[in-house]
N, CA and C atoms as an extended XYZ file, in Angstrom:
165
Properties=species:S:1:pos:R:3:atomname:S:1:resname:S:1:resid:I:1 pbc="F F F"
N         5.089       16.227        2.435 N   UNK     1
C         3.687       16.568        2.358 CA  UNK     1
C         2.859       15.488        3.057 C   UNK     1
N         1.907       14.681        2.359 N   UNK     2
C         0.676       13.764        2.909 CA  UNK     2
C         1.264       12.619        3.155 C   UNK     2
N         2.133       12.465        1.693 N   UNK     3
C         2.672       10.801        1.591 CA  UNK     3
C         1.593        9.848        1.217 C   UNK     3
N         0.869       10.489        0.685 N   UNK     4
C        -0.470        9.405        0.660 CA  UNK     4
C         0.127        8.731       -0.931 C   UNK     4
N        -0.581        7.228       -0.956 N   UNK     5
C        -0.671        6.406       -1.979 CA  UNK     5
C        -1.513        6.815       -2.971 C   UNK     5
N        -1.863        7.049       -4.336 N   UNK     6
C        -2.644        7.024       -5.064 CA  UNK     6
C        -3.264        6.170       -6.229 C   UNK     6
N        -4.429        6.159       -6.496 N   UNK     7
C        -4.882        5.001       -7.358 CA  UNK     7
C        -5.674        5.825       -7.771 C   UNK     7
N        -5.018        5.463       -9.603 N   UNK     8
C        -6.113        6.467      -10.523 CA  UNK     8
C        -6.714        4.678      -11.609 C   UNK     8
N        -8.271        5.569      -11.533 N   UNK     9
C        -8.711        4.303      -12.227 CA  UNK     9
C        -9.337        4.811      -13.555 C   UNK     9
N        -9.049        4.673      -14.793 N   UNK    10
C        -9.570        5.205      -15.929 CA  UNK    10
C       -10.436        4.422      -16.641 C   UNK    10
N       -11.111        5.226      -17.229 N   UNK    11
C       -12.322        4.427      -18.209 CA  UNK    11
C       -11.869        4.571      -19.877 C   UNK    11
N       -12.150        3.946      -20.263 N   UNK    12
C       -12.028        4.529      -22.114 CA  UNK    12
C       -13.195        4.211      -22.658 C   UNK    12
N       -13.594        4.860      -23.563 N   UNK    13
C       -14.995        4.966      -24.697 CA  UNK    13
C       -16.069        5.830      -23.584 C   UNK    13
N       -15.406        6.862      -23.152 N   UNK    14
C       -16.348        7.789      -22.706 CA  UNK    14
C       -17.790        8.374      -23.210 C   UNK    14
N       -17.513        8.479      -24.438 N   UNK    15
C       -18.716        9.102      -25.399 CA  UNK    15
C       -19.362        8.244      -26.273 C   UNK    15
N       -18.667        6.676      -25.990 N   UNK    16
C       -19.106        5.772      -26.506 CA  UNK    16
C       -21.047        5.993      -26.502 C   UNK    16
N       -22.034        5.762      -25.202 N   UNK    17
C       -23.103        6.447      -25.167 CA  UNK    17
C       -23.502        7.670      -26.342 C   UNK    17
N       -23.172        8.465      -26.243 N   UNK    18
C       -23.698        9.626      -26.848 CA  UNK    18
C       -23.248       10.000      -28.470 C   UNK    18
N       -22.137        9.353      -29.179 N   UNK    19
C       -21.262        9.266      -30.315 CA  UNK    19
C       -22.415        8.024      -31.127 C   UNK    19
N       -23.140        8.710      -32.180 N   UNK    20
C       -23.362        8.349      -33.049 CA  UNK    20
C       -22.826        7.421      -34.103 C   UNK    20
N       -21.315        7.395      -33.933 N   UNK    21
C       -20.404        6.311      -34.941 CA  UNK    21
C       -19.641        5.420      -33.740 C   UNK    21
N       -20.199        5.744      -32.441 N   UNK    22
C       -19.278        4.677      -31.574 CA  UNK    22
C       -20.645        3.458      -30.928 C   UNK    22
N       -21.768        3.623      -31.910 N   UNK    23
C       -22.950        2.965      -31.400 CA  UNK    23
C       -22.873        1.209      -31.550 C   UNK    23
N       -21.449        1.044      -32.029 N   UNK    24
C       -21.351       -0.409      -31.606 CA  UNK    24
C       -20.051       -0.466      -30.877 C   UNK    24
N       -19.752        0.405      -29.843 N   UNK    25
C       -19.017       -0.047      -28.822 CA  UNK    25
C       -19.569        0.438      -27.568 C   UNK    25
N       -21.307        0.546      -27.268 N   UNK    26
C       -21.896        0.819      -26.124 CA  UNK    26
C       -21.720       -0.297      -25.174 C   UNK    26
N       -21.903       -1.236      -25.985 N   UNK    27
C       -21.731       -2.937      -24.657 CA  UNK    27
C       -20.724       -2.783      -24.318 C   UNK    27
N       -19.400       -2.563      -24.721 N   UNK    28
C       -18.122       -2.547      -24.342 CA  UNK    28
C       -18.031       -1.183      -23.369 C   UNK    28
N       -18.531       -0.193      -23.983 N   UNK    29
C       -17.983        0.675      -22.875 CA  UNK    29
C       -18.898        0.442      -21.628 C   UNK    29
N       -20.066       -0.013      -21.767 N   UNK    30
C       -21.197       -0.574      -20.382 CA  UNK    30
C       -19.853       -1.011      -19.396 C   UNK    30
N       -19.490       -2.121      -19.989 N   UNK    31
C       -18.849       -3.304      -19.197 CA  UNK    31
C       -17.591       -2.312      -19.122 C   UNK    31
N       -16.655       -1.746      -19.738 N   UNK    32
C       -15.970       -0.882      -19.185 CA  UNK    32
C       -15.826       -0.023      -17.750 C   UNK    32
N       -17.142        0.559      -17.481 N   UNK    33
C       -17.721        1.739      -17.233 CA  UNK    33
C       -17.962        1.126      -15.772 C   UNK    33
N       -18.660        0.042      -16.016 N   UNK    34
C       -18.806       -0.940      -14.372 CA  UNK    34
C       -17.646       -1.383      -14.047 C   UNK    34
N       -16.745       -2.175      -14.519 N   UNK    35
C       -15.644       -2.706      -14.057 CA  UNK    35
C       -14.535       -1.072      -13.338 C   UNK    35
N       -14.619       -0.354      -13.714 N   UNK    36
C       -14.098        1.025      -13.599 CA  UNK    36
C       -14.686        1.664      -12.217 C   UNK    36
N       -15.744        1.644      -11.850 N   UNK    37
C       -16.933        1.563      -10.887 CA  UNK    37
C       -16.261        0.568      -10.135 C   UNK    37
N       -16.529       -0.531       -9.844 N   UNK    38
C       -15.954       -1.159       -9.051 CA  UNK    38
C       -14.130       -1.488       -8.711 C   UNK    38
N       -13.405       -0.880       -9.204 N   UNK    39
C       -12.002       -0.404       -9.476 CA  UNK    39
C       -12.165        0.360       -8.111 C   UNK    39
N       -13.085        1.219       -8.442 N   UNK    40
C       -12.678        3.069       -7.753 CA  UNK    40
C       -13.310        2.777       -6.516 C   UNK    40
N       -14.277        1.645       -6.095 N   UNK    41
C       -14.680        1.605       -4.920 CA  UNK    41
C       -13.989        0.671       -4.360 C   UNK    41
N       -12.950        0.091       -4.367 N   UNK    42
C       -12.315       -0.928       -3.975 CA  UNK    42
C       -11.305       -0.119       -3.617 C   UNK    42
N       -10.620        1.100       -4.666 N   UNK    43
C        -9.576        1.836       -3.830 CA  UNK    43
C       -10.023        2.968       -2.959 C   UNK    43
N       -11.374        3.400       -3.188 N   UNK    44
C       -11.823        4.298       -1.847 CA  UNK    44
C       -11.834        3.471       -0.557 C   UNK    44
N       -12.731        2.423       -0.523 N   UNK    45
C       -12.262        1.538        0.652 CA  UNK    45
C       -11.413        1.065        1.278 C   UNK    45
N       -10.010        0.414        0.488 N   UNK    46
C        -8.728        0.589        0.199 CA  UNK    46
C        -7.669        2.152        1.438 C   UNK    46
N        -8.587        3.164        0.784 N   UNK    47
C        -8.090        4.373        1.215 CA  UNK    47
C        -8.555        4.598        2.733 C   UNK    47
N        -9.680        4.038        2.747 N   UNK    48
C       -10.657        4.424        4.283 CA  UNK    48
C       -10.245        3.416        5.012 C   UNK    48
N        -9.764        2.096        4.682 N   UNK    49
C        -9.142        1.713        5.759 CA  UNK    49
C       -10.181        0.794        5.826 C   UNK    49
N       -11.221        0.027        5.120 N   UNK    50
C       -12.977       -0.476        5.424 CA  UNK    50
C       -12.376       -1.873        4.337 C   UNK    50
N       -12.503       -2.898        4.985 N   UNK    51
C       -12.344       -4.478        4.147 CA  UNK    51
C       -13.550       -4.528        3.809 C   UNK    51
N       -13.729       -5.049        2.325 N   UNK    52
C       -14.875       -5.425        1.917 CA  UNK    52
C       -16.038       -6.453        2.581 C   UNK    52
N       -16.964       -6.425        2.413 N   UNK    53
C       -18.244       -7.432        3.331 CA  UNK    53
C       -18.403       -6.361        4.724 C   UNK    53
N       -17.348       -5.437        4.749 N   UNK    54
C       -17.888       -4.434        6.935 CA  UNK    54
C       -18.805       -3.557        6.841 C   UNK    54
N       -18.652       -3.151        5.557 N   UNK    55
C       -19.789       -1.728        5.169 CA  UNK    55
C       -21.056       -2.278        4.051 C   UNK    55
């Protein structure tokens, strides 16, 4: 087929935000949620072939 490499980047405490009994793990999932964010753009770039600092 493609042969392509893949990179899956996951988050946990998804509903942390919106969950009424998970309202003291919002800081954690914040900082989750960014670090996860910057995961996934490091392997899209990664994928495109683009070193960080060109774009």
């Amino acid at each position: 087929m493609w042969q392509a490499d893949l990179t899956v980047v996951e988050r946990e405490l998804t509903l942390a935000a919106t969950s009424p009994g998970m309202e003291h793990l919002r800081d954690l999932a914040a900082d989750l949620r960014a670090k996860a964010l910057i995961a996934a753009g490091e392997a899209g770039r990664e994928c495109g072939g683009v070193r960080r600092g060109t774009v």
